[in-house]
Every structure is written in structure tokens, then in C-alpha cells.
C-alpha positions as CSV (number, residue, x, y, z in Angstrom):
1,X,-9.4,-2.9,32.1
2,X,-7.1,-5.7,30.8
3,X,-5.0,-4.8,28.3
4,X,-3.1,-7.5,25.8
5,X,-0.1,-7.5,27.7
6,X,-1.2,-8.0,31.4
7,X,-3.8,-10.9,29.5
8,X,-0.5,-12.7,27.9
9,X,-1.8,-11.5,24.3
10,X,0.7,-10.6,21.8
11,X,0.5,-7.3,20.3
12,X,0.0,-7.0,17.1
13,X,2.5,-6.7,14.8
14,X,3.9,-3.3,12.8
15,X,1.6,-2.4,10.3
16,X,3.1,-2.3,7.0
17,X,4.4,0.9,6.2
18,X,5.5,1.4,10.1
19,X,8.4,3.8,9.8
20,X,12.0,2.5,10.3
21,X,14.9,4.6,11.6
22,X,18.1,3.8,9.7
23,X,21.2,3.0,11.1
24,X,23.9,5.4,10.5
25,X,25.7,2.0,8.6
26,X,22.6,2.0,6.8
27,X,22.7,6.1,6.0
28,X,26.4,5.9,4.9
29,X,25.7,2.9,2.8
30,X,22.8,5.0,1.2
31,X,25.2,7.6,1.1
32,X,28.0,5.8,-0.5
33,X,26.1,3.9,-3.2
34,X,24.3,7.2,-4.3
35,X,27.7,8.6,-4.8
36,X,28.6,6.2,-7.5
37,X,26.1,7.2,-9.8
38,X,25.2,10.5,-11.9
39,X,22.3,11.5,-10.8
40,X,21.5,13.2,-13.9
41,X,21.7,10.5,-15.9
42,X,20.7,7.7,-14.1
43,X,19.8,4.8,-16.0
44,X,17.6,1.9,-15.7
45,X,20.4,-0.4,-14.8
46,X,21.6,2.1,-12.1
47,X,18.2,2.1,-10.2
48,X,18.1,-1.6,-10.1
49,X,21.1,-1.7,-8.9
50,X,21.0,0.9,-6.4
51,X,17.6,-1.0,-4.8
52,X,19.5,-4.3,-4.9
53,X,22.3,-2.3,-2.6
54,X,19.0,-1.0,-0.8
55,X,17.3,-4.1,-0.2
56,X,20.3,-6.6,0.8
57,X,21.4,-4.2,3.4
58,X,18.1,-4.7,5.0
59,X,16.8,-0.9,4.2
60,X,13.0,-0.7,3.6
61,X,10.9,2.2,1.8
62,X,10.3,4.5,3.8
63,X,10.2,8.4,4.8
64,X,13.8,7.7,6.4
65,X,15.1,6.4,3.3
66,X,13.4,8.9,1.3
67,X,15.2,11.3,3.3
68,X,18.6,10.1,2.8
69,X,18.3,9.9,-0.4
70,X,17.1,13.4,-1.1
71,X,19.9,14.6,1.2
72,X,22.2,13.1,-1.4
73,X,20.6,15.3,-4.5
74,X,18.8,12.3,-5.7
75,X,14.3,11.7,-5.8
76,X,13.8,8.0,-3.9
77,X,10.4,8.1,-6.6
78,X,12.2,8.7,-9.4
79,X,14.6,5.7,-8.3
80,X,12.0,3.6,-7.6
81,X,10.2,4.6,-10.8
82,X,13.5,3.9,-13.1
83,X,13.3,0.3,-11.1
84,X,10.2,-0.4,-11.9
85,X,9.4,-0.8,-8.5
86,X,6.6,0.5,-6.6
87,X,8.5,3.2,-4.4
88,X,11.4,3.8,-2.5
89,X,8.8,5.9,-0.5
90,X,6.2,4.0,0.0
91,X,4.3,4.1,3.7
């Protein structure tokens, strides 16, 4: 049997959604930009800012960073929600 790689295919690409591991630059910046902000009383503003952070530093949705971001006492839905984005979460 040939498979795509002995037959000079390319494989085809990630699906969307694939899971990303994050850098531990990537967890500390997640981290560090959760830690600036009250997490009971986070504000519109605050989420669009904190997915801005999210986003330039190359971090995509995921389980990973839904993770990190529940390990800092914050919900990466609720974050997405205040955004008004369609989820920190989504896979």
C-alpha cells in the first residue's frame, strides 16, 4: 500500500481545532496578564484586552489555553463571552 508520504503527497494539514501545546513563554504570559485583572470584576474592556495579549502572542483557543486560564482562577468562556468572541475554548 502507498501511503501519501512514500507517493510524494502532502499530508493534509491540521484540522482546525487541532490542539496546541503552549510554550511555557506562552503559559507565563497567560499567567502574567491574568494577574492584572480582577477576576471578579472583569469588564468588557478587560476581556478584549486580555484576547488582544492572547492573540498577538501567537496563543490560539484551545483546551491548553483553557487550562491555563482556569489554573489562574479565571473561565476562558466567560472571557471569551465578555469579548464577544466566539471562545477561548473552542476545538
Amino acid at each position: 500500500m502507498i501511503n501519501a508520504m512514500s507517493s510524494g503527497m502532502m499530508p493534509p494539514p491540521p484540522r482546525a481545532g487541532t490542539e496546541q501545546n503552549l510554550t511555557e513563554d506562552q503559559q507565563n504570559l497567560i499567567s502574567e496578564t491574568l494577574s492584572q485583572y480582577d477576576v471578579e470584576n472583569l469588564t468588557e474592556a478587560d476581556a478584549l484586552s486580555i484576547v488582544e495579549a492572547f492573540s498577538e502572542a501567537g496563543i490560539q483557543p484551545g483546551l491548553a489555553l483553557e487550562k491555563a486560564v482556569s489554573s489562574s482562577g479565571f473561565d476562558a468562556k466567560s472571557i471569551g463571552d465578555l469579548a464577544g468572541v466566539l471562545s477561548l475554548i473552542h476545538i
